[in-house]
N, C-alpha and C positions, 0 to 999 in steps of 0.2 A: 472463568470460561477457558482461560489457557494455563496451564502449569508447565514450564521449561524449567527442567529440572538438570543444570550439573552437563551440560552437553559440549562439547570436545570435535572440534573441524580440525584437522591438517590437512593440505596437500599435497601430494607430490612429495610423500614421508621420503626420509632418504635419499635424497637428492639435492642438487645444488640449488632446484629454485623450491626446496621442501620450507612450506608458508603456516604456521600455525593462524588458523583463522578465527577459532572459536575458542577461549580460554573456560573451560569449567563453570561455563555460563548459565544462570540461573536469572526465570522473569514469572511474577504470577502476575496476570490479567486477569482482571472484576468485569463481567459482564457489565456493557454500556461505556468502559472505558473507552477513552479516546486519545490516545500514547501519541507523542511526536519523538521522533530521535533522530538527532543530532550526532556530528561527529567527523574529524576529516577524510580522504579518504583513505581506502584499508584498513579501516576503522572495525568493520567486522559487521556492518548494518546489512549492506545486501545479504550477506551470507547468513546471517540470522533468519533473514524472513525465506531462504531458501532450503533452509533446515525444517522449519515449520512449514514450509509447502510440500515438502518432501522431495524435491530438485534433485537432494541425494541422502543419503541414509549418514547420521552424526558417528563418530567414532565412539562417542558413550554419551550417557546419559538418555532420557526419554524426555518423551513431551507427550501432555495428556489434552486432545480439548474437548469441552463441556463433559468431562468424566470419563471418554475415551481412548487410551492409549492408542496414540496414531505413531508411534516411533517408528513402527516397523512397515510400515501402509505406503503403499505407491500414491507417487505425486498426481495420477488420478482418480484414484478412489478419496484423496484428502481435497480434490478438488471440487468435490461436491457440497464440500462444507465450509471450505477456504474461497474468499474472492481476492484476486491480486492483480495489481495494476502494474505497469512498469512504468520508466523515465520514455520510452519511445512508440509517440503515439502510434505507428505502424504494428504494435502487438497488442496484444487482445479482439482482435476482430478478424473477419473475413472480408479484404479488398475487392475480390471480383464478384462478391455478393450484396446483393439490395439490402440499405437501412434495414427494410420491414423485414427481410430472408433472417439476417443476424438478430436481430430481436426475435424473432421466432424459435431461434437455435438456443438464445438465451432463457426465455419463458420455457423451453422445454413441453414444450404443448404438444410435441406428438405428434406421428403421421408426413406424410408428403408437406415441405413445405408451402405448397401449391394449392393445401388446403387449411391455411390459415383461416380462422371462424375471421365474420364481420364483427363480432364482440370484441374478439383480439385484435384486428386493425384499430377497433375506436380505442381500445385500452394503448395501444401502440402512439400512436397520435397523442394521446390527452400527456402522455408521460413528456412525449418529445418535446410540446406544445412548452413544459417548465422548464425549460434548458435555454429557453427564448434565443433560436439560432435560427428559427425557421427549417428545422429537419423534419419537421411534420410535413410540410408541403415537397418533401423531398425523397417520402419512403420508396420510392421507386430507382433511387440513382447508387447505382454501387457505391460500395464506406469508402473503394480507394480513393475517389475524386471529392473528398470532406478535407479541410485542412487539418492541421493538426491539433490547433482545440478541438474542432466539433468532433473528431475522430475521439479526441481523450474523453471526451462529456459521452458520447454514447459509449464508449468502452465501460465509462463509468455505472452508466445504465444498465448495461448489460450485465456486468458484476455484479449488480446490486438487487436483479430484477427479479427475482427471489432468494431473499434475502440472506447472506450467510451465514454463519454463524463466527464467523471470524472477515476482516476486510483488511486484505495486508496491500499500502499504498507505495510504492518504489521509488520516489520523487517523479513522482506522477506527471507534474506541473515543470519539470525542469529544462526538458525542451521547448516549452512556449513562451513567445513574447510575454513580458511583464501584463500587459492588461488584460491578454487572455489570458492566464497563470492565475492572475487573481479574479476574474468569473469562473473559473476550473473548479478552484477554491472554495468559493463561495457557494458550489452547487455542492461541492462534496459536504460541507459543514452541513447544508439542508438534506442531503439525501442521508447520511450518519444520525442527525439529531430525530429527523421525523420517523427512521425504519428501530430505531434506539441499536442501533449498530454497536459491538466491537470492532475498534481500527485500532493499529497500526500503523504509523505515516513517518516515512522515511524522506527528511526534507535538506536542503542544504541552505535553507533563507532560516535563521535564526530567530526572526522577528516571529514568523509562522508558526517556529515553535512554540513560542511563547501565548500567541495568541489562542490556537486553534488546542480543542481537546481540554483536558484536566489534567493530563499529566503530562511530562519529558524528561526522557533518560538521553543522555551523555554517554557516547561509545568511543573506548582506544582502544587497538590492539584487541579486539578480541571480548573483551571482557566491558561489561555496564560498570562507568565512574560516577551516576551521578542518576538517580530517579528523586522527579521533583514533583510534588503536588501540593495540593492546597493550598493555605495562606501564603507559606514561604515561596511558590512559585509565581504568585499573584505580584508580589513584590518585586520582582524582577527584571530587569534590562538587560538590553543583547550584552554591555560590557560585564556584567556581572556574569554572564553564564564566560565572559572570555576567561575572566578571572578565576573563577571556580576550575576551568579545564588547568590553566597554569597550575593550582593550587593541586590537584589529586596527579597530573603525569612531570613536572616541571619543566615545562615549558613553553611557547604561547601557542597558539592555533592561528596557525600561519595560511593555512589553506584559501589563497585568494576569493575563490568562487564560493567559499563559504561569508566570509568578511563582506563582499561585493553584495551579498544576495540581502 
């Protein structure tokens, strides 16, 4: 579903704060994958999935999804095929507009919002209705007055609401208290397994990793240390993934808010 092939970020080349972001990085995704990656930060994760959104154009290399080279393709035309979420539940949506406005925008249904069909309000409702938040009895209140879960759960929705062919997750959950983080979680696993999504999930809780998805890759500096699946990832504990970081850059993973999570 994705081929990144050999692709090359610096910033700010030639100058004092000139940052090599992306080292000659190379990732194939299997359709129905479910990728988590890890990593401290400056690590090079955000900026991966901003290459593959096309945020900004790579110094070399391509990237192809589902057969089509998008290297070269503006970050909205790749948005029609990419969904992506960030760390701050305040993006992805429109605040001064009604739940049912923003699902509307999402379904991409056409015409004056004002003439959303009565089909598409019950299909509106029956989705909200799974996220069990009570936003169904709420389509009428602008997204800005949602807190920041239910804001992340229908962001979620909305990205998902026809379906993409790629779903790139930014630690999604990292602004929210622990118990909504993990209902966040929880819907994302159901809304990925039941649409047979490809994701992408960029996390800073270790354990997450581990748990969620079939595969996790390990990022330093730029470059993937570590892609892990099947049995041998099945095997594994947060200490061991600390110990494998030690072992590929030599030295521990100190990153508090990594450790904590």
């Amino acid at each position: 579903m994705l081929h990144v092939s050999h692709i090359k970020k610096t910033f700010d080349p030639g100058t004092a704060s000139e940052k090599e972001a992306l080292r000659d990085l190379s990732l194939d995704v299997k359709k129905g994958d479910f990728i988590s990656i890890i990593g401290a930060n400056g690590a090079g994760k955000s900026t991966l999935f901003a290459a593959i959104a096309g945020s900004f154009l790579t110094d070399g290399g391509s990237i192809v999804l589902d057969g089509e080279d998008i290297t070269l393709q503006s970050e909205h035309k790749r948005a029609k095929k990419i969904g992506r979420l960030f760390q701050d539940p305040m993006r992805g949506s429109a605040p001064g507009m009604t739940i049912e406005e923003n699902l509307a925008l999402a379904a991409m249904s056409g015409g004056w919002l004002s003439r959303v069909s009565a089909a598409e309000k019950k299909t509106f409702r029956e989705r909200l209705s799974r996220l069990d938040m009570g936003l169904e009895d709420r389509m009428h209140q602008p997204v800005g007055l949602l807190s920041g879960g239910q804001r992340q759960a229908l962001t979620l929705m909305m990205a998902t609401f026809c379906p993409p062919k790629l779903l790139l997750l930014d630690e999604h959950t990292a602004a929210l208290d622990p118990a909504t983080a993990e209902k966040v979680l929880d819907i994302t696993r159901e809304i990925v397994e039941e649409n047979g999504l490809t994701c992408l999930m960029i996390t800073h809780n270790m354990q997450s990793a581990l748990d969620l998805g079939n595969r996790t890759l390990m990022m330093d500096q730029g470059r993937i240390i570590y892609d892990i699946s099947g049995e041998k990832r099945d095997g594994l504990e947060v200490s061991d993934l600390l110990v494998l970081f030690k072992e590929a850059v030599g030295k521990e993973l100190d990153t508090d808010r990594i450790l904590l999570g």
